[in-house]
N, C-alpha and C positions, 0 to 999 in steps of 0.2 A: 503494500500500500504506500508505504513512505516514499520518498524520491531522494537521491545517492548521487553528488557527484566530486568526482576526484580530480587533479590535476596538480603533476609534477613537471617539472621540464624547467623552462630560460625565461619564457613571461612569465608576465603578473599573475598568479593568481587568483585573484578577487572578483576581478570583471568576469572572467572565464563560468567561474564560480557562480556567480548571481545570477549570470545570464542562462547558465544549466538550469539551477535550480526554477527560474520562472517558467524553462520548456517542460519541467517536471512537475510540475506545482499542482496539475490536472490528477496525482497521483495522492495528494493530501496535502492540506494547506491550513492546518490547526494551529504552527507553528515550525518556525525554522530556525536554522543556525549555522554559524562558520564558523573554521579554527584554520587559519592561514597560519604558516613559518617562517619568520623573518629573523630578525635579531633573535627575538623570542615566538612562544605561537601567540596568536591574538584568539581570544575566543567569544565571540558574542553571538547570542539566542535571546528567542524572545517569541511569544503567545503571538500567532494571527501570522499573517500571510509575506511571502516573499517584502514585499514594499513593506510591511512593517517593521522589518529586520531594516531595512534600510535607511531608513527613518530613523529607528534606534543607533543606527551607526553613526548617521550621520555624514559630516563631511572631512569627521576622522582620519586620515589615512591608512588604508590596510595594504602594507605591503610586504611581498614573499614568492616564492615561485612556487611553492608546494602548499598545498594547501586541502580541504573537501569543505561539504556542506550538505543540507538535509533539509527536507520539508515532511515534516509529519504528520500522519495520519492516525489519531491516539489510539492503541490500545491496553495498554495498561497505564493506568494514569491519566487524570484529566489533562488538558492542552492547558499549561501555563507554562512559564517561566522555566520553572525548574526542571521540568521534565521535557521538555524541546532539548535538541540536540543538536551538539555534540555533549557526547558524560563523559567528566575526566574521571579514575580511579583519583580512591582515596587520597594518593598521594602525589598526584597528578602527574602519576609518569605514562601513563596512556592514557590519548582522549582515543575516543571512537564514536561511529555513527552508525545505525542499525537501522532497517528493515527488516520485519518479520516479526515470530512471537517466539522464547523461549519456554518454552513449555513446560520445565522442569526446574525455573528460575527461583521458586521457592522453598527448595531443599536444598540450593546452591547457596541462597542466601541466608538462609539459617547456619549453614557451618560457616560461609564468611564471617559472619555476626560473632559467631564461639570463637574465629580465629582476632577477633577484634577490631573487624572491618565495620564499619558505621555508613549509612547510606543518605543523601537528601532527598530523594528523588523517589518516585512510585513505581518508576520502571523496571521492566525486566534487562531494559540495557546496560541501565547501571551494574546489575549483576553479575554483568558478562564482563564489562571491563574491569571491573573489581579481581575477578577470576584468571582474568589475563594475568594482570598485577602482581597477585599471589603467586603464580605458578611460576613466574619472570624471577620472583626473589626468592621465593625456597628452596627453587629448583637450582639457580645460579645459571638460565641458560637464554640464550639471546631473543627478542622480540619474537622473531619469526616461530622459532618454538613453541615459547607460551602462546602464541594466539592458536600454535597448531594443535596443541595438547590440549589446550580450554575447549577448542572445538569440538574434539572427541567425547568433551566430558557433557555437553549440552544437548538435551531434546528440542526441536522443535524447528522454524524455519530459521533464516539467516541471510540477510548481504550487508556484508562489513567494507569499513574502510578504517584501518587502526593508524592511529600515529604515537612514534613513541618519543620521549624526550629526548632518552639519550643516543637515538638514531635518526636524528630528525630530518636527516635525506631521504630516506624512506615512506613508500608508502604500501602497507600491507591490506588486501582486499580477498575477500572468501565468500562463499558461495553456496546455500545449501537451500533448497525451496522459495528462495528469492531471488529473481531475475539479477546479474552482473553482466556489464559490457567493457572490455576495456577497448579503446583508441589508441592506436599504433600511429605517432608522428613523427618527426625530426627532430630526436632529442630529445622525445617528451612522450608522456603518456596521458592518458584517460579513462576514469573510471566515471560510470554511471549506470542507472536504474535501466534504463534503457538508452537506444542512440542518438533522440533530441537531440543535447547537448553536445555530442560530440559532431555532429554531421559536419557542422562548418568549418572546424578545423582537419579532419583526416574522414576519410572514406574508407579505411582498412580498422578491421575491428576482431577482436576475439572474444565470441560468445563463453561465459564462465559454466562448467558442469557444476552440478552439484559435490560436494567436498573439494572443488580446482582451490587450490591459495593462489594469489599474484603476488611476487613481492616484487614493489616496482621502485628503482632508484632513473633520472635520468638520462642514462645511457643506455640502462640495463635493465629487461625482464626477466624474471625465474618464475616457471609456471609448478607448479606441487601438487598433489593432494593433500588434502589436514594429515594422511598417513605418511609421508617425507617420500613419496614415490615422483622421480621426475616425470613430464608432461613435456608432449611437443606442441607447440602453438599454433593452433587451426587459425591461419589469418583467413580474413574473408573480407572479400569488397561490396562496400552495401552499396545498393542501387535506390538512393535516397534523394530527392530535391529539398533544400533548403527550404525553396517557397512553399512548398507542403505544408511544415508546421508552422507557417507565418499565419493573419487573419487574412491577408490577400485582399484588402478592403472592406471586409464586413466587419460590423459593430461583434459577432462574436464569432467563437470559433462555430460552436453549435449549430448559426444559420451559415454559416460557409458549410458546412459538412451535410445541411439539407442541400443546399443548391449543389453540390456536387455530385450528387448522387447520378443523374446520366452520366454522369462521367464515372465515375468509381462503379458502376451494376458494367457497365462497357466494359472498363479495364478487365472487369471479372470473368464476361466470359471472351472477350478480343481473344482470338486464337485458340478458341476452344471451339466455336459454334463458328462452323462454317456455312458458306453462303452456295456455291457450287463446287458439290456437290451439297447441299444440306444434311450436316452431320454435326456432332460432337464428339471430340476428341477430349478426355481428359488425363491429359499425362500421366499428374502424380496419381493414379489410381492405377496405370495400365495393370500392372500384375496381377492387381487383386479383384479387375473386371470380376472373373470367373468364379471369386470368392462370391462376389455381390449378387450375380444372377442366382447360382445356387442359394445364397441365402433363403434359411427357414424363416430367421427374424431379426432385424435388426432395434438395435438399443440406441434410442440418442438422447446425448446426454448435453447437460448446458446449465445455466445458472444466469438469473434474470433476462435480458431480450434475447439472448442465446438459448435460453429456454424456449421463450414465444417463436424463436428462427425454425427450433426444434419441434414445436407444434406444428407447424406449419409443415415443415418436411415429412412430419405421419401424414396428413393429409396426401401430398403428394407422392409420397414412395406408396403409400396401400391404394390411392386412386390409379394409377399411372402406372404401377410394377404388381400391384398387388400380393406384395411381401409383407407380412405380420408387423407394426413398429410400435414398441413400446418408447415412453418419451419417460426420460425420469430426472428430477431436479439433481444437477452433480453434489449438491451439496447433503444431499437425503441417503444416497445412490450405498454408499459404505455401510452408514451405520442399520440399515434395516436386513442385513446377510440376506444380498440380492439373489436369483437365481440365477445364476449364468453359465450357459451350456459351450461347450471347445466350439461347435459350430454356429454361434453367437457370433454377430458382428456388431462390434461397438461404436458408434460417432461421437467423435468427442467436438463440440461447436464452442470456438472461445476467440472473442477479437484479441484480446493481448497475447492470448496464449500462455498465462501464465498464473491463471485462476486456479489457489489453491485446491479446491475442494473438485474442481474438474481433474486435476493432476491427481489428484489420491483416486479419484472415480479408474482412471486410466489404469493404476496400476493394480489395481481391484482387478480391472477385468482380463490384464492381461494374467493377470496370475490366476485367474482359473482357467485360462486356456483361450480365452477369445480374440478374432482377430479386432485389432484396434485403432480406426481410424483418424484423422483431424481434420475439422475445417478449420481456419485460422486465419488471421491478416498479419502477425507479425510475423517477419523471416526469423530464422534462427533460434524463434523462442523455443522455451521449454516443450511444451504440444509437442510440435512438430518434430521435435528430439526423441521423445517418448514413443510416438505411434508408429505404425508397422508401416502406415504410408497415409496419404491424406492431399489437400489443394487447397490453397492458400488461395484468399478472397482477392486480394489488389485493389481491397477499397483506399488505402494510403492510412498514411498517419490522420487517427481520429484523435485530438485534444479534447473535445466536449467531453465532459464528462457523464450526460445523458447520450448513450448511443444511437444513433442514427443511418450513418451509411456502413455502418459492418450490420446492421440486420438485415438491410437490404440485400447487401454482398454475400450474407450467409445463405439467405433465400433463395439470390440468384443461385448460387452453388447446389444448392439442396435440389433446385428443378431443374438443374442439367440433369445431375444423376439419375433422378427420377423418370424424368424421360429418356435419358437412353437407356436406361435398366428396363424400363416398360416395352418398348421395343429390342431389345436383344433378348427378353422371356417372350415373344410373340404378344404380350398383353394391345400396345397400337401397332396398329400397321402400318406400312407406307406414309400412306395418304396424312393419317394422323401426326407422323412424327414431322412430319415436315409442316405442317400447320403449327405444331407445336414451336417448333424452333423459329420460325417464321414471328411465332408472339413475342417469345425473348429479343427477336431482332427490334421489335417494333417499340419495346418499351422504354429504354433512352428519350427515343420523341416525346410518346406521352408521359412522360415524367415533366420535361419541360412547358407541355402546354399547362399540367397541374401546378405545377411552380409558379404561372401566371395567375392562378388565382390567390396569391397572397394577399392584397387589396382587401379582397371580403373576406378572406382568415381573421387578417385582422380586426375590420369592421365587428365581426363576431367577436373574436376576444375582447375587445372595448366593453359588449355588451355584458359578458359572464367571469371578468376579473375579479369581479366580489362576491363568487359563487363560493361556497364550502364543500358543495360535494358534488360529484359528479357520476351519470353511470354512462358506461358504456354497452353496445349492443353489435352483436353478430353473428351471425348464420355459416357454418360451414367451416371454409378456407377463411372466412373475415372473423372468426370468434377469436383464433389469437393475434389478429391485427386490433379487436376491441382489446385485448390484453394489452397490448406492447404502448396503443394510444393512453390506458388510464397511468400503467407506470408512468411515461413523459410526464407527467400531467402532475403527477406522485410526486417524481424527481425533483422536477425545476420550479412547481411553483408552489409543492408543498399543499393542495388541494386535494383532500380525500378524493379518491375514484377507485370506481369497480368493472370491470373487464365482468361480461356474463355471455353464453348463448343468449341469444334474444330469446329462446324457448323457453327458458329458465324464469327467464323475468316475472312470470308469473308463481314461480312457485318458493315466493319469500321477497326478492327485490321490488316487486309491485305495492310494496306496503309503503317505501320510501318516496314514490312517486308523489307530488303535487306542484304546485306552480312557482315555487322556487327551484325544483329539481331539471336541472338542465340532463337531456338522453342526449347522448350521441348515435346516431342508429347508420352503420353503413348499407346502406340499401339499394346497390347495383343491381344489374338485369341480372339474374345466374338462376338456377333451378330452384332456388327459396324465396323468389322474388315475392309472390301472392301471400305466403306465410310471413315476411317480414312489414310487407304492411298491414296486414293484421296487429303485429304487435305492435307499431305506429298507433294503431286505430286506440288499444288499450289503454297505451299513455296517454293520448288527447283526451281520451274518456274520463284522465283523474287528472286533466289539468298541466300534465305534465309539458315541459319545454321541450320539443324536437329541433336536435341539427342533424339534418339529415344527408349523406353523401350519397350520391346518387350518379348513374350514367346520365353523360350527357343526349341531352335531348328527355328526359323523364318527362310528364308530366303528371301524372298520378299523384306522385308522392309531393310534387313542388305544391300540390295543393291544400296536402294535408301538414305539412311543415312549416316550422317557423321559420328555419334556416335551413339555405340550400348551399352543398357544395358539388359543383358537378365534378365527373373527373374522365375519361374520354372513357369508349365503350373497348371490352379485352374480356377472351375469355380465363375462367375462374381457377385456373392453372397459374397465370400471371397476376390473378387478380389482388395480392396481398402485395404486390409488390409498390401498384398505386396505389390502394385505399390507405397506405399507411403514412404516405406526405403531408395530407392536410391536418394530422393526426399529429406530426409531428412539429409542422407550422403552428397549430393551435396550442399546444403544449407550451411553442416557445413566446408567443406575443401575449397569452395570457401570463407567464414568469415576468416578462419586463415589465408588463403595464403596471406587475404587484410589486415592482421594486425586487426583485429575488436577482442572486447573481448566477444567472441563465449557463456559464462555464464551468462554473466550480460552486452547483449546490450544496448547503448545509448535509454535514454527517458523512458527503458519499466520498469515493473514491474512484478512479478509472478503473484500475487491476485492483481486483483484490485476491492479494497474494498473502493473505492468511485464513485459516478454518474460521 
């Protein structure tokens, strides 16, 4: 959850520093901190967000060539002063900075306490650097040791960056269920949470395994495990644009990453879905086609809109291949001793790729014998490390922290598969399959004609920004597009909402209904069309407010609604991919009009790389 960035080398460290930490900040923003090395380390933290640290600084001067920093995301410990990072040991010959959770922090720190270690702070990071400490002075043996031996002795996740006093060239960084990156430059290195921060300076980078140590001095890397086994250094060139993580002109990241969406569903399937002959190629899967068609059943797994991606794809893998698919939340997926059969095929859907309780799901399954898939957007992350094979989305770097085009991009993903799996089992034939991919080509455009109706998004949210609760309604393929709409809704502007089948609605949510209760209802032309305005009919009958989405040209329903959002006519295969724009437009103009800060809402985080 937290965000991590290091830098040793011949510059400044500070600017390097700040400016990481702000690309990371999408990752937890509770509080931050720096400890640069100059004459001496400089160390200042402090409660609330990047610019609040800077503020606190001032116009100070911090200078050093070495240096890290941290933006937190709390979990042990409320977000204040003290417990923001960097934590020196008791005796402040190592500071260090963490992401993750120690798990076993409170039987560690009970024997610190008997050895007459004294703590300020609530965290479990303090405990860990405390531990380093110890093990540095009892033992008599040099930084890199201790932090290797402390690591051994710790449960639970981990991405460190240690500094020690009396090696203060150094920078030591480790790795264990939380994401490390280091940055290979001229002279110099880099460490961080992910490649943000590093893009602008080097394009070559080494993904951290789990147990990998870095010990990084300016001339010199040594790659390890916490067991003292040498490591050769996988360099890899990332295929990254700076402009990517910039705003590119929009007031936030959020509505840059709706408008981008024809372009990021494109990049997804560009060179997958061909035009002549009309087909689908999906590389990273080639081998395990023959796994897929034979499948009995497949398991897809996921954790919040990766969830809803995940609903979406039962939909389409049982309408389209007609293959069994259970949908299970990653986070649930361990503790309820799942059944899973060696002929079981697993999907693991995660934009960061680095979603704890999705990673524990993974190795769940692989250990009872199942083959184990990945959808994902980040290269090199952990996912993609883990699973047997998998296809990465190309929706780009997502900063908002309510997601938006990696659900899309999962979708798109999810209805490749589906439709060539449904035609390679003879499920559609010919005629079909090329109709089918025919819609994926066509949906780019209608994405942008829907992106023109932002004007009346708007219009609409002006009217229902000081609503309290909201529900949502859907039929079908649109039930988990009503889900994915009331989370946004949840996220950014902190508005009770409920995702329901609209068939449902009557049996408990119709109670809630009356003339303060705004329905969202998506009600396109598709096989439920006559049944959803029935349920239309129900709410009017109690009063209730209708916005209803509708294909262009309806008229029916414009008559019975209070608000109309049209969105171009597609069949119900692609149809989740457009009913979910305006859904995410409304989500975001009702968060601004309420004041909420639309990028980085209260409580959340982008990855969350803890259980």
């Amino acid at each position: 959850m937290c965000g991590i960035v290091g830098y040793i080398g011949n510059k400044q460290a500070f600017p390097i520093i700040i400016n990481g930490l702000k690309r990371l900040e999408y990752r937890g923003y509770d509080s931050a901190g720096v400890c640069v090395i100059g004459n001496e380390p400089y160390t200042a933290k402090c409660k609330g967000k990047v610019s609040d640290l800077e503020d606190f600084i001032g116009t100070n001067p911090v200078t050093g060539t070495i240096g890290m920093g941290h933006t937190r995301w709390a979990t042990h410990g409320e977000p204040n002063d003290i417990n923001a990072h960097p934590h020196e040991s008791m005796s402040g010959t190592f500071i260090l900075i963490h992401n993750g959770i120690i798990e076993n922090y409170s039987n560690l720190k009970c024997k610190l306490e008997k050895r007459g270690y004294t703590f300020k702070s609530e965290t479990d990071t303090e405990v860990l650097v405390n531990l380093i400490e110890y093990i540095y002075r009892k033992g008599s043996v040099t930084p890199e040791i201790a932090v290797r031996l402390a690591l051994t002795k710790v449960v639970g996740a981990y991405g460190i960056v240690v500094i020690c006093r009396d090696e203060p060239n150094t920078l030591i960084a480790a790795r264990k269920g939380s994401p490390l990156v280091v940055g290979v430059g001229d002279g110099e290195y880099f460490v961080a949470s992910d490649a943000t921060p590093i893009i602008e300076y080097t394009n070559s980078v080494i993904f951290l395994n789990d147990n990998d140590v870095a010990i990084l001095r300016k001339e010199e890397m040594v790659l390890k495990t916490i067991y003292n086994e040498a490591l050769e250094p996988n360099i890899q060139t990332l295929d990254l644009d700076i402009e990517a993580i910039e705003k590119g002109g929009f007031d936030h990241f959020m509505l840059k990453e709706i408008f981008e969406q024809p372009r990021s569903i494109l990049d997804t399937f560009r060179g997958r879905v061909s035009t002549n002959p009309l087909d689908i190629h999906l590389g990273g899967l080639y081998k395990v086609i023959p796994n897929l068609v034979e499948a009995k059943r497949i398991i897809l797994i996921g954790c919040g809109t990766s969830w809803h991606a995940a609903l979406v794809g039962e939909y389409l893998l049982e309408d389209l291949a007609r293959i069994p698919v259970e949908v299970e939340y990653a986070s649930e997926f361990r503790y309820r001793n799942p059944i899973i059969y060696k002929d079981d095929i697993v999907i693991a859907i995660s934009q960061s790729g680095e979603t704890a309780d999705t990673l524990a799901a993974i190795r769940l399954a692989k250990e009872s014998g199942a083959l184990v898939l990945g959808i994902c957007n980040v290269v090199g992350s952990s996912i993609p490390r883990e699973t047997h094979a998998g296809v990465y989305t190309h929706a780009g770097p997502e900063i908002g922290v309510a997601s938006t085009k990696a659900f899309t991009a999962q979708v798109t993903v999810l209805t490749m598969i589906a439709i060539l799996l449904g035609y390679k089992r003879g499920v559609i034939d010919d005629n079909r399959y090329n109709e089918l991919i025919n819609e994926i080509n066509l949906v780019p455009d209608k994405i942008e004609r829907i992106l023109k109706t932002d004007p009346i998004v708007q219009n609409i949210s002006e009217r229902f920004k000081n609503a309290t609760n909201f529900l949502y309604l859907g039929r079908g393929y649109y039930f988990p597009v009503a889900l994915e709409g009331a989370l946004k809704l949840k996220e950014i502007s902190y508005i009770h909402a409920e995702g329901y089948p609209a068939a449902e609605m009557k049996h408990g949510p119709i109670a809630l209904i009356d003339d303060t209760m705004p329905v969202v209802v998506i009600a396109t032309k598709d096989n439920s069309y006559e049944k959803i305005v029935s349920n239309i009919q129900e709410v009017k009958a109690r009063k209730g407010v209708i916005i209803a989405m509708v294909t262009e040209g309806d008229t029916v329903i414009k008559q019975m609604a209070d608000y109309v959002i049209e969105i171009p006519e597609a069949g119900e295969v692609v149809g989740a991919l457009l009913s979910v724009i305006p859904l995410q437009l409304l989500a975001y103009h009702i968060a601004l009009l309420r004041g909420c800060n639309v990028d980085q809402p209260r409580n959340l985080a982008k990855s969350v790389t803890v259980e």
